[in-house]
C-alpha positions in Angstrom: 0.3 -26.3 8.0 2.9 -26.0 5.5 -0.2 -27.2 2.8 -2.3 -25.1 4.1 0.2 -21.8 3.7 0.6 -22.9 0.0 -3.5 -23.0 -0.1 -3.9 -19.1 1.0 -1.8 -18.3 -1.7 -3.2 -19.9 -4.6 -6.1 -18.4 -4.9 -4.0 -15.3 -6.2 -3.4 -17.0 -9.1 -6.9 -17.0 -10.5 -6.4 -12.7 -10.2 -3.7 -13.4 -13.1 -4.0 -13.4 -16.7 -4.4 -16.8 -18.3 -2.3 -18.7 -21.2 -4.4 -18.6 -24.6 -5.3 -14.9 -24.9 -4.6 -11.5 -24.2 -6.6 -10.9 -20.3 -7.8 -7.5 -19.3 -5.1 -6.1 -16.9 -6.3 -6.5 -12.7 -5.3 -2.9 -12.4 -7.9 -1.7 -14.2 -10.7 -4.1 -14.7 -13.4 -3.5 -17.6 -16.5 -2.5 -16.0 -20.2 -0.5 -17.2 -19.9 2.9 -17.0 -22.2 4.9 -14.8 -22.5 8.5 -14.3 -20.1 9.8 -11.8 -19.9 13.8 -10.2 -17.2 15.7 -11.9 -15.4 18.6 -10.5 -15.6 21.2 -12.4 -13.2 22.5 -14.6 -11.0 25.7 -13.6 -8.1 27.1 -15.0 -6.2 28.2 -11.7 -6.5 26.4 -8.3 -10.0 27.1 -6.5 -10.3 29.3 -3.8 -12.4 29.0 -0.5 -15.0 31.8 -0.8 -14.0 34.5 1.3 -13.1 33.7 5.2 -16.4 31.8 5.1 -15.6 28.9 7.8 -15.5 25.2 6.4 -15.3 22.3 7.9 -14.7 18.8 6.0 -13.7 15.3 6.9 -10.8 13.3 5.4 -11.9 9.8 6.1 -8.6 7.0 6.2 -7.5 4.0 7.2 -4.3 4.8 9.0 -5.1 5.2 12.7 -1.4 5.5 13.1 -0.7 8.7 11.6 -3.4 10.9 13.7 -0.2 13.1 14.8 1.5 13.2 11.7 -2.1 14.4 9.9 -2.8 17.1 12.4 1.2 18.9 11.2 -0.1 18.2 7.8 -3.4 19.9 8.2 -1.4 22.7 10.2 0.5 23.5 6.6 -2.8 23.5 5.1 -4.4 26.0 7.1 -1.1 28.1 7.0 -2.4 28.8 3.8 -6.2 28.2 4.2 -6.9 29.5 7.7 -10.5 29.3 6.8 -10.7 25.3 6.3 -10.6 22.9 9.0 -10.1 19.3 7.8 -10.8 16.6 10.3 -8.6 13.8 10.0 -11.1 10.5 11.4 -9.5 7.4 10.4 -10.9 3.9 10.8 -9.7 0.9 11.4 -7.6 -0.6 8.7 -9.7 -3.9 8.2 -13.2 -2.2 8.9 -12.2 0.7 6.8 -13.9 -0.9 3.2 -16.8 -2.0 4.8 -17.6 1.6 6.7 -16.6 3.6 4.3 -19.3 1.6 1.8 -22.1 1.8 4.7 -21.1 5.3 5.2 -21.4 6.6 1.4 -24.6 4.6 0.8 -26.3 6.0 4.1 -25.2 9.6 3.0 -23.0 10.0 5.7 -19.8 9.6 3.8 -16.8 12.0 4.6 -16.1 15.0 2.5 -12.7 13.4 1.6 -11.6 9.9 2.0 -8.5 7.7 1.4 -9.3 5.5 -1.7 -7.8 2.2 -2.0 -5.7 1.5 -5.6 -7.1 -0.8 -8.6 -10.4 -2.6 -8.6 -11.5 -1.3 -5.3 -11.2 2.4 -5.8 -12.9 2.0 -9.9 -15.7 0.0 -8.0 -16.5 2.9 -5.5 -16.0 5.4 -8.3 -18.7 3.4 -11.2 -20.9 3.6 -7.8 -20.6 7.1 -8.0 -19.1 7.8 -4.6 -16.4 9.5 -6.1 -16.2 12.9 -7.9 -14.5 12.8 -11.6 -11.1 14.8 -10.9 -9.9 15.6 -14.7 -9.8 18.7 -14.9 -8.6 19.5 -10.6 -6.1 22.2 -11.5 -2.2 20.2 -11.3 -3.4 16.8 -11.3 -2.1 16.0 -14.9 0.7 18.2 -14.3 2.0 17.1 -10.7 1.1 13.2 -11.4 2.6 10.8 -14.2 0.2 9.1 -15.9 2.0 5.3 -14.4 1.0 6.7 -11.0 -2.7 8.1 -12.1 -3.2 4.8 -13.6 -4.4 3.2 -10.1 -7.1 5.3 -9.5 -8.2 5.4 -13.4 -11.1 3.7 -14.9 -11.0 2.2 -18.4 -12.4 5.2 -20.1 -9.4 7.6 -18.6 -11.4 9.4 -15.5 -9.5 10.2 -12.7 -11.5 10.1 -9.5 -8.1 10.6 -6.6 -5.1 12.5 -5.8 -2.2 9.6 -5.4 0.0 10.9 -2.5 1.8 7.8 -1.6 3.6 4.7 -2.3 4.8 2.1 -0.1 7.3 -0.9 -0.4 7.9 -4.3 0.7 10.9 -5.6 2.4 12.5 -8.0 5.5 12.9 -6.5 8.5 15.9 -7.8 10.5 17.1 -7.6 14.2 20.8 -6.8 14.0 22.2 -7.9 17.2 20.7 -11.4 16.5 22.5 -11.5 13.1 25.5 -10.3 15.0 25.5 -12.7 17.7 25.3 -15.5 14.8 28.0 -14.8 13.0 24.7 -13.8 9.6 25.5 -11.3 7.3 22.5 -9.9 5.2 21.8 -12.1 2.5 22.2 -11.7 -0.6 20.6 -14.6 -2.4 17.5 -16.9 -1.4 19.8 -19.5 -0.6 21.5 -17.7 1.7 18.3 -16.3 3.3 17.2 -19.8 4.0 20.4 -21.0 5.2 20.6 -17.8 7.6 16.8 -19.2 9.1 18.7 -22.7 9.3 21.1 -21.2 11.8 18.8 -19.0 13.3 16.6 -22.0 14.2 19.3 -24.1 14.7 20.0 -21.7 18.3 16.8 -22.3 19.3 15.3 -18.7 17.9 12.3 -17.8 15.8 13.1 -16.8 12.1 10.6 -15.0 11.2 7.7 -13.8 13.0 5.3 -13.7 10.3 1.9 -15.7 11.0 -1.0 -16.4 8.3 -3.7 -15.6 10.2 -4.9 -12.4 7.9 -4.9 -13.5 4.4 -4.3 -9.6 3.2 -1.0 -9.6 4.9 0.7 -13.2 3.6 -0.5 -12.1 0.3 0.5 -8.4 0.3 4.1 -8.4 2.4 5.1 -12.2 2.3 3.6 -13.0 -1.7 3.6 -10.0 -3.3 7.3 -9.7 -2.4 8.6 -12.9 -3.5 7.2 -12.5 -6.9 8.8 -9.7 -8.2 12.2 -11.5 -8.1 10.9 -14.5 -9.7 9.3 -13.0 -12.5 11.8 -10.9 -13.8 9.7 -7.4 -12.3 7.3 -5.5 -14.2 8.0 -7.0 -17.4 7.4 -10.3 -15.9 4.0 -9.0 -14.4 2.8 -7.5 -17.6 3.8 -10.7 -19.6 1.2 -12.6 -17.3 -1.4 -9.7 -17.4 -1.5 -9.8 -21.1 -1.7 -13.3 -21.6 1.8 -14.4 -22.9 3.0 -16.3 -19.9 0.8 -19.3 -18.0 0.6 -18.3 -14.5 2.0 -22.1 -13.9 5.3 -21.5 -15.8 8.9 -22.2 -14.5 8.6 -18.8 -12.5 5.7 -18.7 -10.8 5.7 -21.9 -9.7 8.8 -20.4 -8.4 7.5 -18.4 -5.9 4.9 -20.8 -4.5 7.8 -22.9 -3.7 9.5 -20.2 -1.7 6.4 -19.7 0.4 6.7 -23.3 1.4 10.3 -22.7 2.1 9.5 -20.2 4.7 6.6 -22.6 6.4 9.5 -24.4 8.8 10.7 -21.2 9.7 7.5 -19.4 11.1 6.1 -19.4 14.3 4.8 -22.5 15.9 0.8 -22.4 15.3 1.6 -19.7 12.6 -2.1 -20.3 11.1 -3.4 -18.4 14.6 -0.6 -16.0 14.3 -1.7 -12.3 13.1 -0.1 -9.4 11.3 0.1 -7.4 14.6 1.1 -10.2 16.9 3.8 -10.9 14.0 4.9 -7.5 14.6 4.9 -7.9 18.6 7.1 -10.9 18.6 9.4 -8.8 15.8 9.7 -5.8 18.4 9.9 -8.0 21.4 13.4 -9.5 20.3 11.6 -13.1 19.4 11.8 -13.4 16.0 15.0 -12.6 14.1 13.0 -11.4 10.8 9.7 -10.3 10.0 8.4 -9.3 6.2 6.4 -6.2 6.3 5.8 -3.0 4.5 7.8 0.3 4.7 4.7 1.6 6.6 5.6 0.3 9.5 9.3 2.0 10.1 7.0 4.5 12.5 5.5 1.5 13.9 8.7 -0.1 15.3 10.2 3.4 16.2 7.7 4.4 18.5 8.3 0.8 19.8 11.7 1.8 20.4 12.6 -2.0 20.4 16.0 -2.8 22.9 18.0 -4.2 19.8 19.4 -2.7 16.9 17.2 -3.0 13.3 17.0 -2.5 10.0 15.6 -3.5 6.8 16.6 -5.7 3.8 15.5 -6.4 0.2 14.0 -9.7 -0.6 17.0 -11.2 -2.0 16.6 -13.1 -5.2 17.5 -16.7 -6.1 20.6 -17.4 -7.2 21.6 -16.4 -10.6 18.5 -14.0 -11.1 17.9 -10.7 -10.6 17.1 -8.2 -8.3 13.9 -6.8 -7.9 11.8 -4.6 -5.3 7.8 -4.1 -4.7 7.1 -0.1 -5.1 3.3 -0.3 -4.6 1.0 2.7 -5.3 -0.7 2.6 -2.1 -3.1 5.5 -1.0 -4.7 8.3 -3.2 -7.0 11.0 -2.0 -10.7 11.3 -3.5 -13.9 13.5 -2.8 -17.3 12.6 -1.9 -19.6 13.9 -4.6 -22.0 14.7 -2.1 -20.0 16.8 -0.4 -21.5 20.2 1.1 -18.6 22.0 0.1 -16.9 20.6 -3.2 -15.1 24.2 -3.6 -13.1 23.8 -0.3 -12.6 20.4 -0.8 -11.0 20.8 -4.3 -8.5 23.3 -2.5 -7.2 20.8 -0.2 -6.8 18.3 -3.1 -5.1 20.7 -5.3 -2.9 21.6 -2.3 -2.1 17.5 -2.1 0.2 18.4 -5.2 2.2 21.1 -4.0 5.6 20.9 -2.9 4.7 22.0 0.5 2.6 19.1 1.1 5.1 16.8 -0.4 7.9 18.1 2.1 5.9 18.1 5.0 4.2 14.5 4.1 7.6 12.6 3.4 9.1 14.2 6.4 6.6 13.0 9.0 5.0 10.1 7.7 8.0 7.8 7.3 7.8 4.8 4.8 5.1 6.4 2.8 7.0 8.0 -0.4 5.2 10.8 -1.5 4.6 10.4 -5.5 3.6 13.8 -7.0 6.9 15.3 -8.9 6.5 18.3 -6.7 8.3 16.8 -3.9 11.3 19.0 -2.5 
């Protein structure tokens, strides 16, 4: 099993840059241009004509925050009584395939989360997303670094970002406690804290293989950073100064296989929610996941105390931490009503919407600079 972990993985390093050449960057893949809708330009935030009623959907894949949308939406119409925004979400591993089937049937939603990088570009060359240049604050509210997901090559920008997540370890306190483990510090000390952990006849970690997305995303993704010396690191490999099987990333591989003896028994049939079951249960002493799920476990309201700790480097280098740019806000250009629909994206970048998003959607940092 422990070959087989190592297999999963290695197919992320055909996504990197290779030696001998500068390599196009994954974050923003060169593709044809095709013509795409464009909102148009205004000088002042649009308004809703009159108190005519309008009704749009926000399409997403976070069936976990249906509460924390509807306060969101209740700001909004605070302000825009005469727009009703429906939150539907789907679920998070259907949501790509739906959302396609949905646009190409013409049955799209008027809004809908877009995805960061290559996936978002793809939908917007396709033409399912509206050309958001000139929406009144985007430029203004949103750095350039955190437009850059939902950019294509030529500079259109086709989503309102309105979140990043992070990755870290998750880690049951009265276990630790009981042990006599304090959090670690180093990798050494994280693998000699699953020793003892295993050694008293306890789970580790809870963390299973079963969905590729989430070993490569929360277990992967946050084990390179430290290896690689962080974004400069990444950038090194992106443009095609660094072998992606140097010193450093072969680094990382080899802490994947360090975890394998510490995973659950059968971890190749164990998935991302049943990792986070045995995690909230009191079974497993760790579990890597995203900041996302802080609601997640306290809605649990596991019997133990818990908290959350960095990926700790190896010994001697640095310390680094995932900030991914995770979900961004776009608009169907077939939308009915493209005037209401640019209001509630140009509200996305007020400070309003940053205060009441970051206060009720927890592990979801808000990224527009308009955020109380």
């Amino acid at each position: 099993m422990r070959t087989k972990l190592v297999s999963i993985l290695v197919m992320l390093s055909f996504l990197l840059a290779s030696c001998g050449g500068a390599a196009t960057p994954t974050e923003a893949p060169a593709v044809e241009e095709a013509p795409a809708a464009e909102a148009p330009a205004a000088e002042e935030a649009p308004a809703a004509e009159g108190t005519e009623e309008v009704v749009l959907t926000l399409g997403s894949w976070r069936v976990d925050d249906v509460d924390e949308w509807n306060l969101i939406i209740a700001a909004f119409n605070a302000e825009y009584p005469n727009i009703t925004v429906n939150f539907d979400p789907t679920n998070p591993p259907d949501y790509n395939a739906a959302l396609r089937t949905q646009l190409e049937t013409g049955t799209g939603p008027d809004l809908f989360y877009a995805r960061s990088f290559a996936t978002g570009v793809e939908l917007y060359e396709s033409g399912y997303l509206a050309k958001l240049n000139d929406l009144p604050g985007l430029s203004d509210a949103v750095t350039d670094e955190n437009n850059g997901p939902w950019m294509n090559t030529a500079g259109d920008k086709f989503a309102v970002p309105i979140a990043a997540v992070s990755h870290g370890i998750y880690y049951n306190m009265d276990l630790f406690e009981a042990n006599g483990i304090e959090v670690p510090a180093t990798w050494e000390e994280l693998m000699a804290a699953a020793e003892t952990i295993k050694n008293a006849g306890l789970m580790p970690f809870a963390n299973g293989t079963k969905d590729v997305w989430d070993i490569n995303e929360v277990v992967f993704q946050a084990l390179v950073p430290n290896n690689i010396g962080g974004y400069d690191g990444r950038m090194a490999y992106q443009n095609g100064t660094r072998c992606v099987n140097d010193a450093n990333m072969v680094a990382a591989f080899q802490q994947v296989l360090d975890l394998a003896p510490y995973l659950p028994d059968g971890f190749s049939a164990v998935s991302y929610y049943d990792g986070q079951q045995l995690f909230t249960q009191g079974l497993a002493a760790m579990y890597f996941d995203g900041s996302w799920s802080i609601g997640a476990f306290e809605a649990d309201e596991p019997e133990f105390a818990w908290s959350v700790f960095a990926v700790p480097p190896a010994e001697g280098k640095a310390q680094n931490v995932t900030f991914h740019m995770d979900a961004a806000i776009g608009m169907n250009p077939a939308t009915e009503n493209p005037e209401a629909a640019q209001v509630f994206l140009s509200w996305l970048l007020t400070e309003k919407f940053g205060e009441v998003f970051g206060n009720n959607v927890p592990g979801f940092f808000p990224v527009s600079k308009n955020v109380p």
